[in-house]
LODO-313320 format. One record per atom (N, C-alpha, C, O): atom name; x, y, z; chain. Coordinates in nm, 3 decimals. Each point is the difference from the previous one (the first is absolute). Layout:
REM residues N
+------+---------+---------+---------+-------+
: atom :      px :      py :      pz : chain :
+------+---------+---------+---------+-------+
:   CA :       X :       Y :       Z :     A :
...
+------+---------+---------+---------+-------+
***
This chain:
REM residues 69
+------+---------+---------+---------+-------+
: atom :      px :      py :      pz : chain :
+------+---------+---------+---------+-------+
:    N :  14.605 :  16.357 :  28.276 :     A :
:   CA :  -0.112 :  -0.020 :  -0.087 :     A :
:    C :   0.003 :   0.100 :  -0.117 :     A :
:    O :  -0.052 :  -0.025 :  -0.109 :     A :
:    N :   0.144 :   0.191 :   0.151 :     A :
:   CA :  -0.024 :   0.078 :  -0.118 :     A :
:    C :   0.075 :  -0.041 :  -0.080 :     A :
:    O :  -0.049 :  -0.011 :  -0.113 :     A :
:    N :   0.193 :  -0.029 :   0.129 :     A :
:   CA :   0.126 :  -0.054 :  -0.061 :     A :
:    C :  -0.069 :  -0.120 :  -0.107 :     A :
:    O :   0.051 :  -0.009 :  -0.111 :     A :
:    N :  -0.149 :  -0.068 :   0.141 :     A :
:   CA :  -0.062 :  -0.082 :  -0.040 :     A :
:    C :  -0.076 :  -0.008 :  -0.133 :     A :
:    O :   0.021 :  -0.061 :  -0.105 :     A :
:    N :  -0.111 :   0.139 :   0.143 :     A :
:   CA :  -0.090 :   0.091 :  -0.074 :     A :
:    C :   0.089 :   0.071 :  -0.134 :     A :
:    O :  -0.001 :  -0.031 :  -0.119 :     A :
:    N :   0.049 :   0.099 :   0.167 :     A :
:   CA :   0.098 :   0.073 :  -0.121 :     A :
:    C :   0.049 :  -0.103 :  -0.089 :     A :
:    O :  -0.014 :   0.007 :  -0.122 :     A :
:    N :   0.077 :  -0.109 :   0.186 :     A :
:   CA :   0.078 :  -0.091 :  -0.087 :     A :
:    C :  -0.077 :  -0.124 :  -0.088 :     A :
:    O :   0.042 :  -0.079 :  -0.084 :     A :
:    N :  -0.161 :   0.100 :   0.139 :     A :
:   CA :  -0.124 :  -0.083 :  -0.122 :     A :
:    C :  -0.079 :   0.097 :  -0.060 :     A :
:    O :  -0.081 :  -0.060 :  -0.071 :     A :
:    N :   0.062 :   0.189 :   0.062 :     A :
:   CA :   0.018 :   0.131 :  -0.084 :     A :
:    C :  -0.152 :  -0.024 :   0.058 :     A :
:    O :  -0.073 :  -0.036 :  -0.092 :     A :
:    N :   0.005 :   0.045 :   0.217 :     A :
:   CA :  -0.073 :   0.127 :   0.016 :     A :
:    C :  -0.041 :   0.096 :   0.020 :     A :
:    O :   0.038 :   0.062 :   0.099 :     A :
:    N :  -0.148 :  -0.004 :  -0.199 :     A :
:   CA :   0.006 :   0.142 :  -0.030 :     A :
:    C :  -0.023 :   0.051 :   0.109 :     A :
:    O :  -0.100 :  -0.035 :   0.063 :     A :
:    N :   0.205 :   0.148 :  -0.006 :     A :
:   CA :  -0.015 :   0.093 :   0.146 :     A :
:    C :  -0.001 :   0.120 :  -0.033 :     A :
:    O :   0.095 :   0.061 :  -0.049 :     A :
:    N :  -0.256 :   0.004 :   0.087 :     A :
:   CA :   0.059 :   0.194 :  -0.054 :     A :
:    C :  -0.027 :   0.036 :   0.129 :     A :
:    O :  -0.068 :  -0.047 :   0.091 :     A :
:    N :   0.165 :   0.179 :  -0.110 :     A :
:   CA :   0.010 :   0.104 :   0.121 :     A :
:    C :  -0.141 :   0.065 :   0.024 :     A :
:    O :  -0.047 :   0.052 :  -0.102 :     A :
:    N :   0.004 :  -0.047 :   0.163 :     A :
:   CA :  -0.132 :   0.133 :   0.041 :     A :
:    C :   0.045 :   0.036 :   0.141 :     A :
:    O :   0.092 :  -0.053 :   0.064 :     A :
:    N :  -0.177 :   0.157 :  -0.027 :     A :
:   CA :  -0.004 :   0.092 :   0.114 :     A :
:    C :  -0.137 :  -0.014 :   0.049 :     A :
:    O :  -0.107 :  -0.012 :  -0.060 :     A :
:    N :   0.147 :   0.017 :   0.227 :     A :
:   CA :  -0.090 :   0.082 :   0.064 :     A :
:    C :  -0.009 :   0.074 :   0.064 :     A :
:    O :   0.072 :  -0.013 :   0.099 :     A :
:    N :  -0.132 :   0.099 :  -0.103 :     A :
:   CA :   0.091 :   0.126 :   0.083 :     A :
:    C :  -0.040 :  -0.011 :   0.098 :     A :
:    O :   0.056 :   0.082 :   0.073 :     A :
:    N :  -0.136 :  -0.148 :  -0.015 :     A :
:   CA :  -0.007 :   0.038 :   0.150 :     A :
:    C :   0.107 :  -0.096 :   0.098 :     A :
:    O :   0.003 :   0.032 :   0.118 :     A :
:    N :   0.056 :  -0.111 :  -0.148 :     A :
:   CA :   0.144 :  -0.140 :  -0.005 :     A :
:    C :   0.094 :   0.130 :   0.058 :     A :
:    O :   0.040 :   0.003 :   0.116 :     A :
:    N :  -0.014 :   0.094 :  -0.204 :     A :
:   CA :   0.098 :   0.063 :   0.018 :     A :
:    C :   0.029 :   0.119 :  -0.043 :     A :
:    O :  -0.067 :  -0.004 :  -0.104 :     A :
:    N :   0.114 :   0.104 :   0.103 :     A :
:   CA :   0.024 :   0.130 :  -0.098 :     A :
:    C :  -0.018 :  -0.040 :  -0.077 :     A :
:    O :   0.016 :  -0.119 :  -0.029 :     A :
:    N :  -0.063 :   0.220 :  -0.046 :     A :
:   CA :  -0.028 :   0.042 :  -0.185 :     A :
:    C :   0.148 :  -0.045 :  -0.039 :     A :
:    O :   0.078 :   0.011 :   0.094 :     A :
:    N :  -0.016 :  -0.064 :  -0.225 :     A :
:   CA :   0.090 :   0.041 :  -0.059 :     A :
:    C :   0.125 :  -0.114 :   0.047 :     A :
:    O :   0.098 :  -0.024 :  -0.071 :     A :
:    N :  -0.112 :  -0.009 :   0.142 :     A :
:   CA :   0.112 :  -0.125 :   0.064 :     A :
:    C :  -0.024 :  -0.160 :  -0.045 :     A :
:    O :   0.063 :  -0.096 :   0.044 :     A :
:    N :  -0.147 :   0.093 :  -0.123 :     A :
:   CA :  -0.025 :  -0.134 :  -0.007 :     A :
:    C :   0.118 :  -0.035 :  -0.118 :     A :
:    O :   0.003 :  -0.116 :  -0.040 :     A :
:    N :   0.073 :   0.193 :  -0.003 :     A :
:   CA :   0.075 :  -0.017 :  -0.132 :     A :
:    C :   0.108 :  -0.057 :   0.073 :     A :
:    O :   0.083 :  -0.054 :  -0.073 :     A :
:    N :  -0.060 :   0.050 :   0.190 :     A :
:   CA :   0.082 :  -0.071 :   0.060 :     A :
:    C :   0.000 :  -0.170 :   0.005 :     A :
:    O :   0.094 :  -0.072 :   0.033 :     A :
:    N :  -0.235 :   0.027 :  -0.079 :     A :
:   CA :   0.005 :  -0.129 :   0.011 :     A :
:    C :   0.086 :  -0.076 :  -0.133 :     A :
:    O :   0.009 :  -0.121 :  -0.020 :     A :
:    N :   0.060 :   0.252 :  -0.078 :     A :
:   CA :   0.066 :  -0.070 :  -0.112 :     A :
:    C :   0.133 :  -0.045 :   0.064 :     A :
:    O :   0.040 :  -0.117 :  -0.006 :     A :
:    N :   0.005 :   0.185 :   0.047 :     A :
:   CA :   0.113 :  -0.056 :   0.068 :     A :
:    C :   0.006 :  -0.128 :   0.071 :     A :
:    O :   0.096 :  -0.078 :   0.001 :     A :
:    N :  -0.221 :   0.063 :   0.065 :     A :
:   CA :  -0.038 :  -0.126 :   0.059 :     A :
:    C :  -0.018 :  -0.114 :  -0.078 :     A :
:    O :   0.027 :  -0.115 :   0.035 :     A :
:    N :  -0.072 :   0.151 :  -0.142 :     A :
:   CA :  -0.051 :  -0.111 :  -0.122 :     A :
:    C :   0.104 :  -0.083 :  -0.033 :     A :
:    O :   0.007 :  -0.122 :   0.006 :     A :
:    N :   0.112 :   0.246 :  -0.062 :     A :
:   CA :   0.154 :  -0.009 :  -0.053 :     A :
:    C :   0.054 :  -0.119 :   0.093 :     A :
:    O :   0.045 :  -0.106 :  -0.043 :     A :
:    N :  -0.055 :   0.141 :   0.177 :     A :
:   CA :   0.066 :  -0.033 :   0.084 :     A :
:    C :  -0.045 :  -0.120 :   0.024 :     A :
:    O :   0.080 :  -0.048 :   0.080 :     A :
:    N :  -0.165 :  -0.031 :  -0.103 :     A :
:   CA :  -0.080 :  -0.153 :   0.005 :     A :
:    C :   0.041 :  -0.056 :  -0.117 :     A :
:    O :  -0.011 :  -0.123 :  -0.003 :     A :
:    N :   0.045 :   0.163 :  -0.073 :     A :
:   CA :   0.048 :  -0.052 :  -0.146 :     A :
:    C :  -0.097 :   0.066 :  -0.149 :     A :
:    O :  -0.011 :  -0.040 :  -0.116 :     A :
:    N :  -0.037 :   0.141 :   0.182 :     A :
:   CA :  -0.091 :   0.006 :  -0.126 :     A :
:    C :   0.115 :   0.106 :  -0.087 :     A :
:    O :   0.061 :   0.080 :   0.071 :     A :
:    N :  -0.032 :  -0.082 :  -0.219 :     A :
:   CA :   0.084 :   0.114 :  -0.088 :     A :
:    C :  -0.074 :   0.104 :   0.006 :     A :
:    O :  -0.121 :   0.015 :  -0.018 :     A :
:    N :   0.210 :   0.062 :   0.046 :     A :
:   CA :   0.000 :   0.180 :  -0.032 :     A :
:    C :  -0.142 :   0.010 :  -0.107 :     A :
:    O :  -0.109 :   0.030 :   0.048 :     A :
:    N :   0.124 :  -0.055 :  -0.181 :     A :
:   CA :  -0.137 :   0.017 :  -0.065 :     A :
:    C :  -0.118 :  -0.071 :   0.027 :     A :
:    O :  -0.106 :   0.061 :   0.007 :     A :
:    N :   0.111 :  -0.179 :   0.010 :     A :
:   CA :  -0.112 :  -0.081 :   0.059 :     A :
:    C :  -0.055 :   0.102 :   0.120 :     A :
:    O :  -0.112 :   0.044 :  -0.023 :     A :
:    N :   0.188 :   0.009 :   0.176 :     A :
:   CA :  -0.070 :   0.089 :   0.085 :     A :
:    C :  -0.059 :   0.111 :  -0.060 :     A :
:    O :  -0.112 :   0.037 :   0.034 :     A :
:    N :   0.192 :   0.033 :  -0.140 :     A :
:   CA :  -0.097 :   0.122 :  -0.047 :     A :
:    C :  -0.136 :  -0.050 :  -0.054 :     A :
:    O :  -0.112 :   0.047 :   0.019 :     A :
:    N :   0.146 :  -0.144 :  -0.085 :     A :
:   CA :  -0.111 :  -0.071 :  -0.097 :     A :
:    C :  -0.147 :  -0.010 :   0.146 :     A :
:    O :  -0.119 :   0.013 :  -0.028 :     A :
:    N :   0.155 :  -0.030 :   0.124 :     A :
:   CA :  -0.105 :  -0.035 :   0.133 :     A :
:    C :  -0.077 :   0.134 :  -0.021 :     A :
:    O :  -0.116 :  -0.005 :  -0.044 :     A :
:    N :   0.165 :   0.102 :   0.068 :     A :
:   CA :  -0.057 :   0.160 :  -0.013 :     A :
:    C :  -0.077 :   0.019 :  -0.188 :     A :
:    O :  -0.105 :   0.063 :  -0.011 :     A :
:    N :   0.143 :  -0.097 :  -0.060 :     A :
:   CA :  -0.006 :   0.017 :  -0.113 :     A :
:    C :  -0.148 :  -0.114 :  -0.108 :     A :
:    O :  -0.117 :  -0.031 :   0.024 :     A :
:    N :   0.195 :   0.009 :  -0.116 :     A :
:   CA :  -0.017 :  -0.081 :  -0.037 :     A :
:    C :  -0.088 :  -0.144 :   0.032 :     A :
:    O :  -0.080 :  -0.054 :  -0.076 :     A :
:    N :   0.127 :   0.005 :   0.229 :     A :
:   CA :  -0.087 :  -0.110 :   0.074 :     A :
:    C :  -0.113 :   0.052 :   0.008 :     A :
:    O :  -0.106 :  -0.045 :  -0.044 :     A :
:    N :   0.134 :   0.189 :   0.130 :     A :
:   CA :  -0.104 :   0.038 :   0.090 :     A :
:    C :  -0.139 :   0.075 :  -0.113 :     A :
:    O :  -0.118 :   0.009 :   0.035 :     A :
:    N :   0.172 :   0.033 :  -0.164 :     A :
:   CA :  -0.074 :   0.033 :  -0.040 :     A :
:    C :  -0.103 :  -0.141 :  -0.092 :     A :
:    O :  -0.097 :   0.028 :  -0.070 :     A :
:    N :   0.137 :  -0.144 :   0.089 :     A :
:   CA :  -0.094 :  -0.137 :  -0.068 :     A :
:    C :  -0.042 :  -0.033 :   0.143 :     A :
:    O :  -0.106 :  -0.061 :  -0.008 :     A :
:    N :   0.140 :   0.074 :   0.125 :     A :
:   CA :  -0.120 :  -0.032 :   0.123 :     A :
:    C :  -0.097 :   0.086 :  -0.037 :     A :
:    O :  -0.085 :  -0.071 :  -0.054 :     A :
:    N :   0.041 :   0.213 :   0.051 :     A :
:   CA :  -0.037 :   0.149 :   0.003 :     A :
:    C :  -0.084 :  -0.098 :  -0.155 :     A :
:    O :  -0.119 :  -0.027 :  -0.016 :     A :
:    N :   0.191 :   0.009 :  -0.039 :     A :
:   CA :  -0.145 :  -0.050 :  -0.126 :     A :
:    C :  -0.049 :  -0.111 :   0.036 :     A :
:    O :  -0.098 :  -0.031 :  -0.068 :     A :
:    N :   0.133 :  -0.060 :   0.167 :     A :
:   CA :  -0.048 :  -0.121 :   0.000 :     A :
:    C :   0.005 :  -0.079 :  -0.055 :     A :
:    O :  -0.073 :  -0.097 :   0.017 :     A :
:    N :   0.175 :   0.108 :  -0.119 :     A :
:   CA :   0.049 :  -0.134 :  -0.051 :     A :
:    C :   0.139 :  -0.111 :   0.053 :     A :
:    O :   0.054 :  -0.083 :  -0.073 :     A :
:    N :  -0.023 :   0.107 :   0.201 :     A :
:   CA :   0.143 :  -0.069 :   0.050 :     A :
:    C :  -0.083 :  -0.153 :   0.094 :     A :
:    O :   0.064 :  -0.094 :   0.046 :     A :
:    N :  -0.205 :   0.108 :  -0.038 :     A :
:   CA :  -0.040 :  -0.106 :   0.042 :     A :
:    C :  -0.077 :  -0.105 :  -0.080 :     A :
:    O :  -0.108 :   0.031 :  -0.049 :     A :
:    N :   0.145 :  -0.121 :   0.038 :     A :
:   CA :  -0.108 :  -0.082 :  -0.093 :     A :
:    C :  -0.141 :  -0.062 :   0.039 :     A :
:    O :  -0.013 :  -0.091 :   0.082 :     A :
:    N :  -0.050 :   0.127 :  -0.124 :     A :
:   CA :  -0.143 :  -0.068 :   0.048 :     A :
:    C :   0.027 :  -0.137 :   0.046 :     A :
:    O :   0.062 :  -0.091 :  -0.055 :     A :
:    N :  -0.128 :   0.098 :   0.179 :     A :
:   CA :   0.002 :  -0.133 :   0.112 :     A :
:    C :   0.141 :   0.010 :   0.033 :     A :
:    O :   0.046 :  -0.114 :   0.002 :     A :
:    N :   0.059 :   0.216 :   0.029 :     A :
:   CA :   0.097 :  -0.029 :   0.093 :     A :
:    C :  -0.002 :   0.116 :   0.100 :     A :
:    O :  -0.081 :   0.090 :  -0.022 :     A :
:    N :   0.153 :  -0.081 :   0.116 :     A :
:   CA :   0.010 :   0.025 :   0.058 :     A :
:    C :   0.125 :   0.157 :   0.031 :     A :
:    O :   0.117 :   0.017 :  -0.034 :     A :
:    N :  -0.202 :   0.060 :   0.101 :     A :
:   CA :   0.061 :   0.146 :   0.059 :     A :
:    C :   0.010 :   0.052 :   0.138 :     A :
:    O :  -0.095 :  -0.019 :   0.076 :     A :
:    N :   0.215 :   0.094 :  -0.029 :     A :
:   CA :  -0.005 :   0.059 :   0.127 :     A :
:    C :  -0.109 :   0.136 :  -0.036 :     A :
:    O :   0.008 :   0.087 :  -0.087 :     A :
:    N :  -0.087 :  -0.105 :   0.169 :     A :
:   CA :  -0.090 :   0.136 :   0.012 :     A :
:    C :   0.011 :   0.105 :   0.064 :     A :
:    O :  -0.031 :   0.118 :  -0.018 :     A :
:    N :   0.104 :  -0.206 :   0.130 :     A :
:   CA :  -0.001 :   0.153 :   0.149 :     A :
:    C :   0.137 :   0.063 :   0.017 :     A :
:    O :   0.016 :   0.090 :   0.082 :     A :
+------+---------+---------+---------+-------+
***
């Protein structure tokens, strides 16, 4: 389904929670990203760039739909 997702370009950003796991390890999920097919810049872009238009609230469009939890 992630392989999926990626390949009809939706937007996926990285966040943390720290209580999931140590502080500081979640940067490991780029490798994971890579590794499903997402490119090297597109995964940074998850930490970056994506994550900072969720954080404004603009990556959802009114009346669609978001993971919350």
């Amino acid at each position: 389904m992630f392989r999926n997702a990626i390949k009809i370009g939706v937007k996926i950003a990285l966040g943390t929670d720290a209580a999931v796991y140590p502080h500081g390890l979640n940067g490991r999920q780029f490798a994971s990203y890579v590794r499903t097919g997402m490119t090297p810049l597109a995964a940074i872009r998850t930490a970056t760039t994506v994550a900072a238009e969720f954080a404004a609230g603009d990556a959802v469009e009114v009346g669609g739909r978001a993971q919350t939890n």
